[in-house]
FIKOLZA-1660 file (N, C-alpha, C; in steps of 0.1 Angstrom, whole numbers, plus 5000, padded with zeros to 4 digits):
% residues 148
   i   px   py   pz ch aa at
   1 7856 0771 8342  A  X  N
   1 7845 0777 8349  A  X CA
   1 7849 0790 8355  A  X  C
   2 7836 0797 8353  A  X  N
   2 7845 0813 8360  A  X CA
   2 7841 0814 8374  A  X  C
   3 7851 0821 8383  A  X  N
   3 7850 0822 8393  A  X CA
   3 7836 0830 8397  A  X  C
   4 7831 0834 8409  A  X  N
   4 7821 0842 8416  A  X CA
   4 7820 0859 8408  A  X  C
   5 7831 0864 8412  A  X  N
   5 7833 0877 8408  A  X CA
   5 7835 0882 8393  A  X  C
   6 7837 0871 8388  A  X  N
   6 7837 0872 8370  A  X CA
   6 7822 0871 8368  A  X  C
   7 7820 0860 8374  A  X  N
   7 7802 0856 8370  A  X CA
   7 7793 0870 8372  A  X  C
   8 7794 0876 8388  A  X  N
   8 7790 0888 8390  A  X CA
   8 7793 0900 8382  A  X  C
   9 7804 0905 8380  A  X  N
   9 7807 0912 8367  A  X CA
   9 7799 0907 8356  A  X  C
  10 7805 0902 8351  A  X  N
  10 7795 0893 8338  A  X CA
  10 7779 0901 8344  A  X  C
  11 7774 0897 8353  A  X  N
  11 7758 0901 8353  A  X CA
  11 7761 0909 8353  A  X  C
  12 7768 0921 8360  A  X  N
  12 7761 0933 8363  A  X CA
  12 7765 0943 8346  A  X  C
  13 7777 0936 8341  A  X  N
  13 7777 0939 8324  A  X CA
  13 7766 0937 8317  A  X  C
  14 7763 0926 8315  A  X  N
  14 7750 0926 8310  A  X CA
  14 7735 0930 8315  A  X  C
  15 7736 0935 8329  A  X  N
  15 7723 0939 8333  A  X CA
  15 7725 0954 8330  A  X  C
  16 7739 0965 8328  A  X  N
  16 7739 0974 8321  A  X CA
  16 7739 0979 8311  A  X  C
  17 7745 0970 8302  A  X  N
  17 7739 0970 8291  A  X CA
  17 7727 0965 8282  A  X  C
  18 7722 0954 8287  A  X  N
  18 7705 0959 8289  A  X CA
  18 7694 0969 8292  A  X  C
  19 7699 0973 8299  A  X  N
  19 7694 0985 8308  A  X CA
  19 7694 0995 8292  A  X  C
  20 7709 0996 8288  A  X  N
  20 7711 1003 8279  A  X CA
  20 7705 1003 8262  A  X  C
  21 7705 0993 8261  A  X  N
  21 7696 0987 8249  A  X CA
  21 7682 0991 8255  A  X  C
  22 7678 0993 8262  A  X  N
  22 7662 0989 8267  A  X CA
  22 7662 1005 8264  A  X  C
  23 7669 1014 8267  A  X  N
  23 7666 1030 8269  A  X CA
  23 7668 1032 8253  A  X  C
  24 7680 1029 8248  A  X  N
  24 7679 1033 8234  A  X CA
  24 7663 1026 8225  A  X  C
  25 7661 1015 8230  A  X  N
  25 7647 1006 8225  A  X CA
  25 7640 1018 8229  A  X  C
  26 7637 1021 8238  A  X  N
  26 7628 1031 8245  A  X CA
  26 7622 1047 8233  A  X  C
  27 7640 1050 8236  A  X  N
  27 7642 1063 8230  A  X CA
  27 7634 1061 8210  A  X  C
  28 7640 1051 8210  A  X  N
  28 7637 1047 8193  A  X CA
  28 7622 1045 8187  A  X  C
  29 7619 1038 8202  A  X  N
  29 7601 1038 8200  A  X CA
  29 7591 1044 8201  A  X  C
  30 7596 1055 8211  A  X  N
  30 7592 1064 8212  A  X CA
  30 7587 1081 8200  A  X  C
  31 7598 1078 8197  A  X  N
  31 7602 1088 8185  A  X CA
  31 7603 1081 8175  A  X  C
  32 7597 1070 8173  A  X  N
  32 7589 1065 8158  A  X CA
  32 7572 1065 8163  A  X  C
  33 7572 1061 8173  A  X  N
  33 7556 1066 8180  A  X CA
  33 7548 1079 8176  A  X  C
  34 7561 1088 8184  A  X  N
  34 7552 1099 8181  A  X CA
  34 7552 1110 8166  A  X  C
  35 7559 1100 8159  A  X  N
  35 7557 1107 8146  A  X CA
  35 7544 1097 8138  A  X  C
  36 7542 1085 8141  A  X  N
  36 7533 1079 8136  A  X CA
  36 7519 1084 8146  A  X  C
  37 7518 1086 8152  A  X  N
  37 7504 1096 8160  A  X CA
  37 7505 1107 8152  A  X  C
  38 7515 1115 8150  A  X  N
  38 7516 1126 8146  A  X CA
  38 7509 1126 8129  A  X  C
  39 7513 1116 8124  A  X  N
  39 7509 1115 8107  A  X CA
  39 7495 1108 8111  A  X  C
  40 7489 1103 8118  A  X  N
  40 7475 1097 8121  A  X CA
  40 7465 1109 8124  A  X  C
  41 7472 1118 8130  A  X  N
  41 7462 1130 8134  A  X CA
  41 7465 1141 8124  A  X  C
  42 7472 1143 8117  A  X  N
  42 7472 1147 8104  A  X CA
  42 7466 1144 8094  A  X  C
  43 7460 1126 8091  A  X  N
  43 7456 1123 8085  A  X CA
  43 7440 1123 8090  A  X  C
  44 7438 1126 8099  A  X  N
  44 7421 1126 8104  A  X CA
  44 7419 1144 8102  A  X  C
  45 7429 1150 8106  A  X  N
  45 7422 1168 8100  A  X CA
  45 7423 1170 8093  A  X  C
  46 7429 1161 8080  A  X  N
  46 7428 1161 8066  A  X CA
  46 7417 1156 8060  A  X  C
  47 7407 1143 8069  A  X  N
  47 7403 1131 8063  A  X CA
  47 7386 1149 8070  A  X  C
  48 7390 1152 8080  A  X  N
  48 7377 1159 8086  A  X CA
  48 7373 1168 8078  A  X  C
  49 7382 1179 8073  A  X  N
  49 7386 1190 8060  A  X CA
  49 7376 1186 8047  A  X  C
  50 7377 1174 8042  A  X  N
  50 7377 1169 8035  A  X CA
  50 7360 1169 8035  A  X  C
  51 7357 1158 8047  A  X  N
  51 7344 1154 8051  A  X CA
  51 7334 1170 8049  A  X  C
  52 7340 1180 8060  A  X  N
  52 7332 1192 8060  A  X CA
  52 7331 1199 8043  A  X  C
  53 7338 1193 8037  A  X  N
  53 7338 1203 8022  A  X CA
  53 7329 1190 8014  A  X  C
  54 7323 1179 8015  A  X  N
  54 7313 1170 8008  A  X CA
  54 7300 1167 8014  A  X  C
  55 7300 1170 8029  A  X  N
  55 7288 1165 8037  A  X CA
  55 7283 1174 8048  A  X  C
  56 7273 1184 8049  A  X  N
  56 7271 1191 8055  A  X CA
  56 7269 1184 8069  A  X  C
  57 7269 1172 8072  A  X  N
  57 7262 1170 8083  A  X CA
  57 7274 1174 8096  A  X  C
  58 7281 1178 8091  A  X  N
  58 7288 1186 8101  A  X CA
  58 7283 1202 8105  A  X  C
  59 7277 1209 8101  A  X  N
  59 7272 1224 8096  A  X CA
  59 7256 1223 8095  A  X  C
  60 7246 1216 8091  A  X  N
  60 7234 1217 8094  A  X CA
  60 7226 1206 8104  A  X  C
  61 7216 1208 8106  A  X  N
  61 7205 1196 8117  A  X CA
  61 7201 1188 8099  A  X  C
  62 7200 1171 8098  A  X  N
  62 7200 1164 8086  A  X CA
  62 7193 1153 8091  A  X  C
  63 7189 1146 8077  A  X  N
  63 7182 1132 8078  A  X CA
  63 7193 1121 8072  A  X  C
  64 7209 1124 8070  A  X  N
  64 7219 1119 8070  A  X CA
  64 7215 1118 8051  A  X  C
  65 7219 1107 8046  A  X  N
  65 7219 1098 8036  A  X CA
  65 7203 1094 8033  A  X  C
  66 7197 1098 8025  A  X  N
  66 7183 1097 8021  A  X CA
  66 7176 1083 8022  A  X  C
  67 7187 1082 8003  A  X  N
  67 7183 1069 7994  A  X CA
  67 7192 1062 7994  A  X  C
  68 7192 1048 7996  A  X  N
  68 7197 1036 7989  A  X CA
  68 7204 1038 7976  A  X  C
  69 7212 1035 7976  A  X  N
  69 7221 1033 7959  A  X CA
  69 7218 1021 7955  A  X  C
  70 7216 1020 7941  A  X  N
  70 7209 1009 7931  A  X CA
  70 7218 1001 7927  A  X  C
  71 7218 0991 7923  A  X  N
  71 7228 0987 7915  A  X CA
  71 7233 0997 7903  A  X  C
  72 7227 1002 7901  A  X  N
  72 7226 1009 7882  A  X CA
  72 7227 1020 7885  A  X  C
  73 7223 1029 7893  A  X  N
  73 7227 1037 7899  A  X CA
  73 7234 1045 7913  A  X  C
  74 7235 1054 7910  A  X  N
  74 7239 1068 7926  A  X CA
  74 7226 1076 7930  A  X  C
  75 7223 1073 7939  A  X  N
  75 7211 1078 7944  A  X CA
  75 7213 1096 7939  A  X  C
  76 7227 1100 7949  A  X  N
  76 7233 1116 7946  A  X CA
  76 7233 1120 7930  A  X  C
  77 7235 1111 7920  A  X  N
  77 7235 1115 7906  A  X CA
  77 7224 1116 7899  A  X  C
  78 7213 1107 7905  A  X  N
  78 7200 1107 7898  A  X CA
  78 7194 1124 7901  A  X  C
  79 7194 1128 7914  A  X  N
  79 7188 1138 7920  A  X CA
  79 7198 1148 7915  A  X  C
  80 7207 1151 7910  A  X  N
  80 7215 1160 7907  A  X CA
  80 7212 1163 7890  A  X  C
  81 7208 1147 7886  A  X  N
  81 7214 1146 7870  A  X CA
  81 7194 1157 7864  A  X  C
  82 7191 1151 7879  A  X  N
  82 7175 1158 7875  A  X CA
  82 7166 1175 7877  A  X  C
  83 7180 1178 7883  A  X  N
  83 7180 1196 7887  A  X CA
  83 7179 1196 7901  A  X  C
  84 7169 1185 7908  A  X  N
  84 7164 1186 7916  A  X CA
  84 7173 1189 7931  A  X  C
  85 7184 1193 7931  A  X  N
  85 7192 1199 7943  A  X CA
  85 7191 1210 7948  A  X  C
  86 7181 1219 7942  A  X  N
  86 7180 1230 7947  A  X CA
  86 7164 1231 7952  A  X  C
  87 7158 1221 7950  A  X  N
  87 7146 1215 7957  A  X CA
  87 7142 1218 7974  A  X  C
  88 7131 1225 7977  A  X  N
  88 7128 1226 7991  A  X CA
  88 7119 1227 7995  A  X  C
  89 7111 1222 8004  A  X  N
  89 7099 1224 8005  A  X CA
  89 7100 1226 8025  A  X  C
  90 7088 1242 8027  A  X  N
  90 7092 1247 8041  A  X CA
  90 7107 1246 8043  A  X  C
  91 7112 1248 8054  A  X  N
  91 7127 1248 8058  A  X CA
  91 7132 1236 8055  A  X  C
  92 7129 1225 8050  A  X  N
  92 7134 1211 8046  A  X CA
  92 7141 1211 8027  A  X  C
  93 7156 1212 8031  A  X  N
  93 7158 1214 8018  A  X CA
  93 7167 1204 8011  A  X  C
  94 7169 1200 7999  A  X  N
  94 7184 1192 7997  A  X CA
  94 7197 1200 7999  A  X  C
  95 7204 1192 8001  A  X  N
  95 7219 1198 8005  A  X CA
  95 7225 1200 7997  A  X  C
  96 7235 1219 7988  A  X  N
  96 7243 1220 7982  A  X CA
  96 7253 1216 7979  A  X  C
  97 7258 1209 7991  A  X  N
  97 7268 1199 7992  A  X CA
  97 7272 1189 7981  A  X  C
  98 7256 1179 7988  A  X  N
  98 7255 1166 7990  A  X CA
  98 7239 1164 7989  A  X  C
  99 7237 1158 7976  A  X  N
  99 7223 1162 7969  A  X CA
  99 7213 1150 7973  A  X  C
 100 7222 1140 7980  A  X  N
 100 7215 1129 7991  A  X CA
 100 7209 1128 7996  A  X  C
 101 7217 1143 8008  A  X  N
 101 7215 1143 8022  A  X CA
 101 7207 1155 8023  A  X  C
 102 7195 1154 8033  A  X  N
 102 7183 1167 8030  A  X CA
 102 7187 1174 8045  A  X  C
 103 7184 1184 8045  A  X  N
 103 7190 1195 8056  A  X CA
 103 7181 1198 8064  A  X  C
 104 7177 1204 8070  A  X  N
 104 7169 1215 8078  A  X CA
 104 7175 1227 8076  A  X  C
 105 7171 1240 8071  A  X  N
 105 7174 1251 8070  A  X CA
 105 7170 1258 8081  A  X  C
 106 7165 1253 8092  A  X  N
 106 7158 1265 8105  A  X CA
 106 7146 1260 8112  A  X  C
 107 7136 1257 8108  A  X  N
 107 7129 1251 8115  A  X CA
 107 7118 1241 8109  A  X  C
 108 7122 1233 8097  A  X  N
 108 7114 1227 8091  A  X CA
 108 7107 1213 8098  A  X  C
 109 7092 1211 8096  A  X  N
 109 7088 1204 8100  A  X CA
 109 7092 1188 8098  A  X  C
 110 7084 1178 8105  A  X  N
 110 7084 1162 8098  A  X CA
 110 7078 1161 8085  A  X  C
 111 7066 1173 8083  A  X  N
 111 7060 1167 8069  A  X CA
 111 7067 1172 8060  A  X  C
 112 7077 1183 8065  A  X  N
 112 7084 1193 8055  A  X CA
 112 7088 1185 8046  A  X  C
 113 7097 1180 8058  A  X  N
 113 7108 1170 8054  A  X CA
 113 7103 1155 8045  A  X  C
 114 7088 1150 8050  A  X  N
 114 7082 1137 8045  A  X CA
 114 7077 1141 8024  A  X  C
 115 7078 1155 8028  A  X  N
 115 7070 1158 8013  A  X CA
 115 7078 1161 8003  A  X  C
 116 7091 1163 8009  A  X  N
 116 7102 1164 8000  A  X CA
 116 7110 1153 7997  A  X  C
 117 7110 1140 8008  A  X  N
 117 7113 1134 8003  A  X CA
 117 7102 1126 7989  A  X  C
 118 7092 1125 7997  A  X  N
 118 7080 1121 7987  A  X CA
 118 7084 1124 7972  A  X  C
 119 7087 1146 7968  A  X  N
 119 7084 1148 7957  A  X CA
 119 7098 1143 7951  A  X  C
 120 7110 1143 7957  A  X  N
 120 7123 1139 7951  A  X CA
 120 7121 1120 7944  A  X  C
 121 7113 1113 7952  A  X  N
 121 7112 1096 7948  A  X CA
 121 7103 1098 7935  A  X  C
 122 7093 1105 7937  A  X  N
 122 7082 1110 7926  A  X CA
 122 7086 1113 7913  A  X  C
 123 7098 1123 7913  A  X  N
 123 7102 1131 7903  A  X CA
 123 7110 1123 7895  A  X  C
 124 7122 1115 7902  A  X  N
 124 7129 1108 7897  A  X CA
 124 7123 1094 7891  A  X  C
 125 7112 1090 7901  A  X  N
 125 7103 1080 7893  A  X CA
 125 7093 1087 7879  A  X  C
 126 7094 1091 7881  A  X  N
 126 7082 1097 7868  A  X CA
 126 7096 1101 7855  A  X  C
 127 7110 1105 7857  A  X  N
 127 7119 1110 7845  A  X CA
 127 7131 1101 7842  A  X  C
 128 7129 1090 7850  A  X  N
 128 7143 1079 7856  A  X CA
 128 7139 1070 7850  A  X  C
 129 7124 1064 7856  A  X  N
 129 7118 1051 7861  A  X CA
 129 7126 1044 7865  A  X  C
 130 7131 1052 7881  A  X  N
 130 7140 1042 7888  A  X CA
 130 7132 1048 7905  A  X  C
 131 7129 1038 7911  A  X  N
 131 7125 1038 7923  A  X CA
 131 7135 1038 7932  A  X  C
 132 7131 1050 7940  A  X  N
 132 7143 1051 7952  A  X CA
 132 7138 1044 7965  A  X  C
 133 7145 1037 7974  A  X  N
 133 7144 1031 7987  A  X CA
 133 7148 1040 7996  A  X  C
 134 7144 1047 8008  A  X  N
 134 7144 1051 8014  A  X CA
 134 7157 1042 8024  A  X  C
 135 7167 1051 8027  A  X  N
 135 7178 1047 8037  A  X CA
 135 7177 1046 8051  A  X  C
 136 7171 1055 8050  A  X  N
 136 7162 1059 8069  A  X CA
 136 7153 1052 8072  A  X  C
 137 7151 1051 8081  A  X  N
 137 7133 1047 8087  A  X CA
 137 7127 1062 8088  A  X  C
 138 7114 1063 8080  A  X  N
 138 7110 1072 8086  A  X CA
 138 7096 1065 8096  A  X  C
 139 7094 1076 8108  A  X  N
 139 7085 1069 8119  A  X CA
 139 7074 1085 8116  A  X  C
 140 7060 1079 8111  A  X  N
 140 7050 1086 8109  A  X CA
 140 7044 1094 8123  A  X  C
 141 7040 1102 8124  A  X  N
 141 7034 1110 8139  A  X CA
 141 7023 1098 8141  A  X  C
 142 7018 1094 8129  A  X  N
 142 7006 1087 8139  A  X CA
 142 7013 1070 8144  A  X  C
 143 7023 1067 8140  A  X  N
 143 7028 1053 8146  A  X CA
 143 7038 1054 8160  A  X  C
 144 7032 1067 8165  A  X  N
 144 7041 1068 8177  A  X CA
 144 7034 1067 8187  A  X  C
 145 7035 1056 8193  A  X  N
 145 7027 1056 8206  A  X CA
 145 7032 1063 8214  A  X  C
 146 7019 1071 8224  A  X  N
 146 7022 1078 8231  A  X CA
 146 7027 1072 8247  A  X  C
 147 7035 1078 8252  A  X  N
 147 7039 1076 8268  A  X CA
 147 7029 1077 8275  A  X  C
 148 7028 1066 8283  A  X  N
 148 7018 1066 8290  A  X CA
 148 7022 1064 8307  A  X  C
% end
Protein backbone atom coordinates (compact mmCIF):
# COMPACT_ATOMS: atom_id res chain seq x y z
CA UNK A 1 0.00 0.00 0.00
CA UNK A 2 1.35 3.41 -0.84
CA UNK A 3 1.89 5.81 1.69
CA UNK A 4 -0.15 9.46 1.76
CA UNK A 5 2.51 11.39 -0.24
CA UNK A 6 2.95 8.79 -3.02
CA UNK A 7 -0.86 8.61 -3.26
CA UNK A 8 -0.81 12.55 -3.51
CA UNK A 9 1.91 12.66 -6.09
CA UNK A 10 0.33 9.91 -7.93
CA UNK A 11 -2.86 12.50 -8.11
CA UNK A 12 -1.32 15.40 -8.75
CA UNK A 13 0.65 13.26 -11.74
CA UNK A 14 -2.21 12.31 -13.16
CA UNK A 15 -4.32 15.41 -12.63
CA UNK A 16 -1.33 16.93 -14.80
CA UNK A 17 -1.21 14.98 -17.12
CA UNK A 18 -4.72 15.04 -17.74
CA UNK A 19 -4.83 18.49 -17.74
CA UNK A 20 -2.29 17.78 -20.50
CA UNK A 21 -4.09 15.35 -22.64
CA UNK A 22 -7.22 17.46 -22.32
CA UNK A 23 -5.25 20.65 -23.92
CA UNK A 24 -3.56 18.57 -26.56
CA UNK A 25 -7.53 16.88 -26.97
CA UNK A 26 -8.37 20.55 -27.04
CA UNK A 27 -5.67 21.77 -29.47
CA UNK A 28 -6.49 18.70 -31.88
CA UNK A 29 -10.16 19.38 -31.89
CA UNK A 30 -10.07 22.32 -32.41
CA UNK A 31 -7.91 22.41 -35.48
CA UNK A 32 -9.81 19.56 -37.06
CA UNK A 33 -12.97 21.85 -36.25
CA UNK A 34 -11.92 24.60 -37.83
CA UNK A 35 -10.88 23.09 -41.01
CA UNK A 36 -14.08 21.02 -41.17
CA UNK A 37 -16.24 24.53 -40.84
CA UNK A 38 -13.84 25.82 -43.12
CA UNK A 39 -14.60 22.97 -46.04
CA UNK A 40 -18.48 23.39 -45.04
CA UNK A 41 -18.49 27.03 -45.87
CA UNK A 42 -16.57 26.40 -48.90
CA UNK A 43 -18.84 23.97 -49.73
CA UNK A 44 -22.05 26.24 -49.35
CA UNK A 45 -20.24 29.31 -51.67
CA UNK A 46 -19.65 26.74 -53.93
CA UNK A 47 -23.13 24.96 -53.49
CA UNK A 48 -24.56 29.20 -53.71
CA UNK A 49 -22.27 29.87 -57.05
CA UNK A 50 -23.73 27.17 -58.45
CA UNK A 51 -27.45 27.84 -57.40
CA UNK A 52 -27.07 31.71 -58.78
CA UNK A 53 -25.73 30.22 -62.26
CA UNK A 54 -29.22 27.62 -62.58
CA UNK A 55 -32.00 29.64 -60.70
CA UNK A 56 -32.58 33.08 -60.90
CA UNK A 57 -34.59 33.27 -57.89
CA UNK A 58 -31.62 34.77 -56.41
CA UNK A 59 -31.50 37.88 -59.09
CA UNK A 60 -35.28 38.40 -60.07
CA UNK A 61 -38.97 38.87 -58.00
CA UNK A 62 -40.46 34.86 -59.19
CA UNK A 63 -43.27 32.43 -58.81
CA UNK A 64 -40.38 29.89 -57.78
CA UNK A 65 -40.94 26.31 -59.60
CA UNK A 66 -44.12 26.54 -61.93
CA UNK A 67 -45.09 22.89 -62.77
CA UNK A 68 -45.13 19.60 -61.21
CA UNK A 69 -42.76 17.00 -62.87
CA UNK A 70 -44.57 13.96 -64.37
CA UNK A 71 -43.66 10.77 -64.13
CA UNK A 72 -42.60 10.70 -67.94
CA UNK A 73 -41.52 13.87 -67.84
CA UNK A 74 -39.38 17.36 -66.68
CA UNK A 75 -41.70 19.97 -66.49
CA UNK A 76 -38.16 22.41 -67.56
CA UNK A 77 -37.66 20.08 -70.74
CA UNK A 78 -41.06 20.04 -72.06
CA UNK A 79 -41.14 24.06 -72.05
CA UNK A 80 -37.65 24.15 -73.40
CA UNK A 81 -37.97 21.11 -75.86
CA UNK A 82 -41.08 23.51 -77.13
CA UNK A 83 -39.23 26.93 -77.81
CA UNK A 84 -41.35 28.28 -75.35
CA UNK A 85 -38.46 29.89 -72.91
CA UNK A 86 -38.38 32.87 -74.46
CA UNK A 87 -42.11 33.33 -73.90
CA UNK A 88 -43.58 36.55 -72.15
CA UNK A 89 -46.44 38.02 -71.63
CA UNK A 90 -46.47 42.00 -70.02
CA UNK A 91 -43.39 41.99 -67.64
CA UNK A 92 -44.17 38.28 -66.69
CA UNK A 93 -41.57 36.23 -68.38
CA UNK A 94 -39.93 32.54 -68.35
CA UNK A 95 -36.60 32.41 -66.93
CA UNK A 96 -33.32 32.21 -69.22
CA UNK A 97 -32.01 30.36 -66.63
CA UNK A 98 -34.54 28.10 -65.63
CA UNK A 99 -37.37 27.54 -68.12
CA UNK A 100 -39.70 26.40 -64.92
CA UNK A 101 -39.37 29.27 -63.03
CA UNK A 102 -41.37 32.52 -64.44
CA UNK A 103 -39.81 35.89 -63.36
CA UNK A 104 -41.13 39.33 -63.14
CA UNK A 105 -39.06 41.48 -65.40
CA UNK A 106 -40.24 45.02 -63.60
CA UNK A 107 -43.60 45.34 -63.05
CA UNK A 108 -45.73 42.56 -64.24
CA UNK A 109 -49.14 42.06 -63.16
CA UNK A 110 -51.16 38.83 -61.48
CA UNK A 111 -52.87 38.28 -64.86
CA UNK A 112 -49.51 38.82 -66.47
CA UNK A 113 -48.30 36.27 -64.85
CA UNK A 114 -51.84 34.01 -64.73
CA UNK A 115 -51.86 34.20 -68.75
CA UNK A 116 -48.56 32.98 -69.19
CA UNK A 117 -48.83 30.49 -67.13
CA UNK A 118 -52.23 29.55 -68.84
CA UNK A 119 -50.49 29.88 -72.54
CA UNK A 120 -47.30 27.73 -71.50
CA UNK A 121 -50.03 24.55 -69.95
CA UNK A 122 -51.95 25.32 -73.40
CA UNK A 123 -49.04 25.06 -75.67
CA UNK A 124 -47.51 22.20 -74.29
CA UNK A 125 -50.94 20.51 -74.07
CA UNK A 126 -51.97 21.12 -77.53
CA UNK A 127 -47.82 19.73 -79.02
CA UNK A 128 -47.10 17.23 -75.87
CA UNK A 129 -50.51 16.04 -74.87
CA UNK A 130 -49.13 16.18 -71.55
CA UNK A 131 -50.93 18.26 -68.96
CA UNK A 132 -49.00 20.35 -66.60
CA UNK A 133 -50.10 20.64 -62.68
CA UNK A 134 -49.56 23.73 -61.40
CA UNK A 135 -46.81 23.71 -58.33
CA UNK A 136 -48.00 26.83 -56.68
CA UNK A 137 -51.28 27.77 -55.50
CA UNK A 138 -52.39 30.35 -57.46
CA UNK A 139 -55.04 32.65 -55.28
CA UNK A 140 -57.41 34.48 -57.96
CA UNK A 141 -58.16 38.42 -57.09
CA UNK A 142 -61.65 37.51 -56.82
CA UNK A 143 -61.07 34.59 -54.03
CA UNK A 144 -59.58 37.08 -51.71
CA UNK A 145 -61.62 38.20 -49.16
CA UNK A 146 -61.45 41.38 -48.31
CA UNK A 147 -60.29 42.77 -44.58
CA UNK A 148 -62.82 43.82 -42.93
Amino acid sequence: MMDLETQIQSLIISFVFGMYLSLIFNLIYKSFLKKIMEEIEALINRNLGFRKDIQPSLTYPNAGSVFKNGKDFTAWKEIKKLNLDNLQVGDARISKIHANIFVNDGVATFRDMYELIDKVKQTVYDKSNIILEEEIEIIKPQDIIPYQ
